[in-house]
Structure formats: structure tokens, C-alpha cells
C-alpha positions in Angstrom: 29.3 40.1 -13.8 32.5 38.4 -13.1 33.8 36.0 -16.4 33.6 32.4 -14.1 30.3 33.6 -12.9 29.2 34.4 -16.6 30.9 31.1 -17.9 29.1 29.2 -15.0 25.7 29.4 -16.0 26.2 29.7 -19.4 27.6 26.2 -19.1 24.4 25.2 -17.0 22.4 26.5 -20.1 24.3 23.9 -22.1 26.2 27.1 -23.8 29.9 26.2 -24.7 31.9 29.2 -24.9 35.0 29.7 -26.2 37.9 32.4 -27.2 40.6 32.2 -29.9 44.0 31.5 -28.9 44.9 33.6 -31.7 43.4 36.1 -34.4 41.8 33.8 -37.1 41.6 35.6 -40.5 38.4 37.4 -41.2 37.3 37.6 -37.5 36.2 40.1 -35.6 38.9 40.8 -32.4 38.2 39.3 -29.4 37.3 41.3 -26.6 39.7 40.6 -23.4 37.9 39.2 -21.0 39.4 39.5 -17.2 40.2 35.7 -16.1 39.5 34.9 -12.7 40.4 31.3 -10.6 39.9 28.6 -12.4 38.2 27.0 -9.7 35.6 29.7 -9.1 34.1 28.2 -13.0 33.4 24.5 -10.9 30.9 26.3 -8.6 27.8 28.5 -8.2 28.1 31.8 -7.0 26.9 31.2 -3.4 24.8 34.0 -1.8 26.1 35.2 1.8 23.7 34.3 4.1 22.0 36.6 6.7 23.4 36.2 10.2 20.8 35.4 12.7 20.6 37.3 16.1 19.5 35.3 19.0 19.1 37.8 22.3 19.1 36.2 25.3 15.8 36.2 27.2 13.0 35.0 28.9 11.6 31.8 28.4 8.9 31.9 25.6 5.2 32.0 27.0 4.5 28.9 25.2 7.1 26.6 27.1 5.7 28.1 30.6 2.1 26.9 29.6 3.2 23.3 28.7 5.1 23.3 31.7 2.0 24.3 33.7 -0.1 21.4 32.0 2.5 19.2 32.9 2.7 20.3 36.5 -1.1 20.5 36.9 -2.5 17.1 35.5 -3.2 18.4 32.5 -5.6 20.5 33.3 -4.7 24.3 32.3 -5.3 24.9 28.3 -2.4 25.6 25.9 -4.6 28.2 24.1 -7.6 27.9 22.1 -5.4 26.6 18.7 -4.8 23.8 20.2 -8.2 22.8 21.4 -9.0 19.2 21.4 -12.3 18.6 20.0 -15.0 17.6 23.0 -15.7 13.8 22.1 -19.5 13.7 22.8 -20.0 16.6 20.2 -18.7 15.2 17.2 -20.8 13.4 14.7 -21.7 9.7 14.9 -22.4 7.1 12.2 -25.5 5.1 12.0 -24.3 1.5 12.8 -26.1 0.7 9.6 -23.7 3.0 7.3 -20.8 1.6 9.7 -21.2 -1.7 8.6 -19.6 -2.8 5.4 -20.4 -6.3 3.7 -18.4 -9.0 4.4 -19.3 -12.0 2.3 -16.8 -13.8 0.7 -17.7 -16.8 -1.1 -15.9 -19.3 -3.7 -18.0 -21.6 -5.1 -18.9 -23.9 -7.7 -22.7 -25.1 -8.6 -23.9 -27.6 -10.8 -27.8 -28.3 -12.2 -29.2 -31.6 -12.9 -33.0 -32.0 -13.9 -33.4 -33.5 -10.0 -31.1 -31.7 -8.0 -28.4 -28.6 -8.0 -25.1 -29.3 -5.8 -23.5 -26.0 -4.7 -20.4 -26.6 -3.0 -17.1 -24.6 -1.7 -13.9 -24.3 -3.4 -10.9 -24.3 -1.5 -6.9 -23.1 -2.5 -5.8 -26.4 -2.7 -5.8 -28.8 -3.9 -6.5 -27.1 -8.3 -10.2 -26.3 -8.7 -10.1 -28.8 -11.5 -9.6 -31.6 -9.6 -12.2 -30.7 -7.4 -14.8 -29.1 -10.1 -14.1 -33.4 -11.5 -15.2 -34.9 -7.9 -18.5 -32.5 -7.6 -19.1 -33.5 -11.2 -18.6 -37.3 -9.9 -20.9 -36.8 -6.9 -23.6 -35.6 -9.1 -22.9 -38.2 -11.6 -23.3 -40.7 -8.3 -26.5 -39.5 -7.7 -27.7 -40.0 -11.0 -27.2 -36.6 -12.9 -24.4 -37.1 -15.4 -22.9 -34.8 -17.4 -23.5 -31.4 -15.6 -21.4 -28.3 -16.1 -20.5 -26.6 -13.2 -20.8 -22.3 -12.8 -18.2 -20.8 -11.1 -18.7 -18.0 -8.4 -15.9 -15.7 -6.4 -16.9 -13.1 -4.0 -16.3 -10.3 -3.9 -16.1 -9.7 -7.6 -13.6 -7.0 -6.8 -10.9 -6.5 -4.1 -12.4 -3.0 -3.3 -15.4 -3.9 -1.2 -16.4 0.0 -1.4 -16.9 -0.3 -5.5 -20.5 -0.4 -6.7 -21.8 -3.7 -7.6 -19.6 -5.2 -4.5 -22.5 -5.2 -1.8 -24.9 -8.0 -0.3 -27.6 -6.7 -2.7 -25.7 -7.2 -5.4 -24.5 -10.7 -4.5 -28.2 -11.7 -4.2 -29.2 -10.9 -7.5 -26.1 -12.7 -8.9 -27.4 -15.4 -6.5 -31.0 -15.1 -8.1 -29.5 -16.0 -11.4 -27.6 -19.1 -10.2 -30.7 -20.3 -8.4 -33.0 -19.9 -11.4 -31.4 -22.8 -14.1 -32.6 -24.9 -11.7 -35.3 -26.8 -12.3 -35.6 -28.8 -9.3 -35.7 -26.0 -6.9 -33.7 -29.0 -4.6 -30.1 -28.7 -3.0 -27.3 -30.7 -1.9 -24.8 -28.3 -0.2 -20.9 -29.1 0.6 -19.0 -26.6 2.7 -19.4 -24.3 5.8 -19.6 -21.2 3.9 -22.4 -22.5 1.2 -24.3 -23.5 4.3 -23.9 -20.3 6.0 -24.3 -18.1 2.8 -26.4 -19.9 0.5 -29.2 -22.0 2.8 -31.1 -19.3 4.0 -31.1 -17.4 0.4 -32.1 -20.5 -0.9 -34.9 -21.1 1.3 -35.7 -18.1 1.2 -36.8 -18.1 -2.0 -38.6 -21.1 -1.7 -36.3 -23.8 -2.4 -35.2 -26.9 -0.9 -31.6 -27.8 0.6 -32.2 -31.8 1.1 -29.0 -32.5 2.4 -25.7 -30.5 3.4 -22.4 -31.4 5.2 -19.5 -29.4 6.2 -17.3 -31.5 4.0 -15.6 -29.6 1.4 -14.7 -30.7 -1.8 -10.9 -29.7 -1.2 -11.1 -32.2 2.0 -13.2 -34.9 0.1 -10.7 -35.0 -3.1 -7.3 -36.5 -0.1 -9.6 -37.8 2.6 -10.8 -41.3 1.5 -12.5 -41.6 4.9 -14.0 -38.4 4.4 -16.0 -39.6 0.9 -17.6 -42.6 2.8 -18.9 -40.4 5.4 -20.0 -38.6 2.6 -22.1 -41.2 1.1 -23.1 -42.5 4.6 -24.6 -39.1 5.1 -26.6 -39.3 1.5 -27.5 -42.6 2.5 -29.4 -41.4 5.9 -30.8 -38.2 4.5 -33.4 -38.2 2.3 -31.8 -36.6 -0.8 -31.6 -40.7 -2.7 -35.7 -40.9 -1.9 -36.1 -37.7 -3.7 -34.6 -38.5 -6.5 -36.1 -41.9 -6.8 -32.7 -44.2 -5.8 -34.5 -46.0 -3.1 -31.9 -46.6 0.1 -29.2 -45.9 -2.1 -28.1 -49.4 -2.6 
């Protein structure tokens, strides 16, 4: 092995080497080693590489098929490797398994001894500022001093997760319904009415009044909160619970 070579990947070992510029007492004698470029010691040895023979000749049988495909529609086959799989034969789902749930609910609820108010959370404005109005609205309708519960659906981003389906929302549901000892609704926000009324009928309680109006909208929207209490005035949630006409 040539010294640069030798010195090379000794250095890439982290293996500094060295000679005496002169015979230090005691040692043994150097032995002479040849010295080649210094320059040859900055690089790797670098293998010759094989030369590669192209011989001229026909065109390769795989470019004439393509060509034919091309020239035919399509029709002729490339070979069987490259066989595309016949569409009707391959396997199909049951719409049932293709279906993956889709709920997605944000929500706050709150139990009085007369009547439960489930109602949607938006973005904006905080959810403390709205969790205080649905605690006003209850308090208007004469149950003070309710705590709301808090629910967000999905309870994880990964709607494939155990625990993350529509039966799993329903018995999280079930619990939420069952503090309430009224088995009566008030219901604020599209998707509480779309989500929660038939559940909650289903199971054999009451919604006496809902409205679109969210609590997000209500909390800005002055106009909004009279057309709020307009619309508990007309329904018959205030006779339920003993208020009379509301007045």
C-alpha cells in the first residue's frame, strides 16, 4: 500500500501518525517510508471505473410494443407484467364499512330541576363569555345557579381511534342526558338541533323549544336576544315551567 493511501485512512480512523525529524535517544529507528504527492494524502484512492460498451442495434422490443399501443388506441398489451387489473373483479366495500362518522359537536349543557339548556359553542367570541349568557338564559327562566358541562366532538382528531365513533358519542350522550331531572329541553344552535333532538327524543325526553340562534351570535346581536325571548315567549317552554306568559 502506497504511504498517502496508508496515511489516508488512517487519518479517517482518527489515527494521527507521525515520523521523527530526527533520531530521539532511546528510540527505535524509523523505518523510511517512500513519500509520495502531498496532494494524493487530501483524497481517497478512487477506483477506476469499468467502461461501458454500448453496440449499436436494433431498437429494444419494449419500445416497438409502446409504439404499437400508441399507434393502435391502446389496444395491443405491453406484456403480462404490466397488466392493469380488470376493474369489475376487484373487491368492493360494503357502503356500511365505507362510511366513517362524521359528528362533530361543541357544546355546552346546563341542568336545572325544570329544564336542561344544551346549546352550541362557537370560536368566537371566548366560551366564557358565552358559557355566562347560557347561564343568564337559564337564570331568566328561573333556574339560577347551574353549572354548565362542556362537550367537544370528536374527543380525538383521529376519527379511526376506538372510542371516536357514533356509538360511542351516544353513550357519552346517555350520561349528559341522565342529570337531568326534568327530562325537558331548551336547545340553541343548528348542530344541537340536528345532533341532539332526535337522541333526545329518542330516549324519551322533551325538547320544548329550540332556535337556530347560537350563543356566539346572541352574546354581539342585541336584536338577536329579543327574538330570543320573543320565541320563549310564543313557545310553550314559560307554561312548563310555571311563568305564565312570561311577563
Amino acid at each position: 500500500m502506497k504511504n498517502a493511501t496508508r496515511q489516508f485512512y488512517l487519518s479517517a480512523l482518527g489515527i494521527d501518525v507521525w515520523e521523527a525529524r530526527y533520531p530521539l535517544p532511546g528510540a527505535a529507528p524509523s523505518a523510511a517510508q517512500p513519500v509520495d504527492d502531498d496532494s494524493a494524502s487530501l483524497h481517497p484512492p478512487i477506483p477506476e471505473r469499468e467502461k461501458i460498451t454500448v453496440e449499436p442495434g436494433a431498437p429494444s422490443q419494449g419500445l416497438d410494443q409502446i409504439k404499437s399501443v400508441l399507434d393502435e388506441g391502446g389496444e395491443a398489451e405491453i406484456g403480462a407484467a404490466h397488466d392493469e387489473p380488470d376493474i369489475a373483479s376487484l373487491p368492493v366495500e360494503d357502503k356500511a364499512e365505507q362510511t366513517d362518522s362524521f359528528l362533530s359537536l361543541q357544546a355546552a349543557f346546563w341542568h336545572g330541576s325544570r329544564l336542561s339548556l344544551a346549546a352550541d359553542l362557537g370560536a368566537n367570541p371566548g366560551s366564557d363569555i358565552q358559557l355566562r349568557l347560557g347561564a343568564n338564559i337559564m337564570h331568566a327562566l328561573g333556574e339560577p345557579g347551574v353549572s354548565p358541562e362542556i362537550v367537544q366532538w370528536p374527543a380525538f382528531e383521529n376519527r379511526s381511534l376506538p372510542g371516536n365513533d357514533d356509538a360511542a358519542f351516544d353513550r357519552l350522550l346517555n350520561g349528559i342526558m341522565a342529570p337531568s331531572p326534568s327530562f325537558s329541553w331548551f336547545i340553541l344552535g343548528p348542530e344541537s338541533i340536528e345532533i341532539l333532538s332526535p337522541r333526545f327524543r329518542g330516549q324519551g325526553h322533551e325538547v320544548r323549544a329550540s332556535s337556530e340562534l347560537t350563543l356566539s351570535h346572541l352574546v354581539s346581536n342585541g336584536t338577536a336576544k329579543r327574538e330570543l325571548w320573543e320565541l320563549i315567549k310564543q313557545s310553550e317552554l314559560l307554561r312548563a315551567l310555571g311563568n305564565g306568559d312570561g311577563e
